[in-house]
N, C-alpha and C positions, 0 to 999 in steps of 0.2 A: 783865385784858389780853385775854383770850379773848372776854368780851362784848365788847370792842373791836372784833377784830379781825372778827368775826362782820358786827357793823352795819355794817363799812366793805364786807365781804365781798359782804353781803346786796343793798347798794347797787352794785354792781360787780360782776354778776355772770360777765359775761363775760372779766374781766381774771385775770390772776396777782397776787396781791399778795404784794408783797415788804413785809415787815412788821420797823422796824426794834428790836433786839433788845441793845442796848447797843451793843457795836463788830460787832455782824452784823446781816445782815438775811435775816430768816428766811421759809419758810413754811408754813402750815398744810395738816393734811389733803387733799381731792383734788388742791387745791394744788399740795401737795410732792411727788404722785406725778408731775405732768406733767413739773414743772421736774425733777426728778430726770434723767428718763428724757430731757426736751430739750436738758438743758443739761450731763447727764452729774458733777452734783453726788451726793450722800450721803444717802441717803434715809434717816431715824433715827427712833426711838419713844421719846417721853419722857411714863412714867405721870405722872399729873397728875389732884390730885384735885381736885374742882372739884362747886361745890352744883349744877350743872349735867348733871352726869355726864359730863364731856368727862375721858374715861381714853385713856389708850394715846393720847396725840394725834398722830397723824405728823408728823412736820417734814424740813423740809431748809432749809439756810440755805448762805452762805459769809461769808466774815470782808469787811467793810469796806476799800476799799484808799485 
């Protein structure tokens, strides 16, 4: 999911992606720092182990309406 998110990332560099996460849509790393802070959502850390070494990954999401 994380190599996903990355490639889409990698290709869009300029955007926010909302990356969707069952009934939320979430998002990643420096990501989640902007939207936190522009949109006044929940900025969380979810460790995560990964052959990658993607630990502590930051997130923010909100629930689907």
């Amino acid at each position: 999911m994380i190599a996903q998110y990355i490639e889409i990332k990698a290709a869009n560099p300029d955007c926010l992606l909302f990356y969707r996460m069952g009934d939320f849509y979430e998002l990643f790393f420096e990501d989640s720092v902007v939207a936190s802070r522009a949109l006044g959502i929940m900025l969380t850390k979810r460790r995560q182990a990964s052959r990658r070494g993607h630990s502590n990954v930051r997130r923010a999401g909100r629930a689907r309406q």
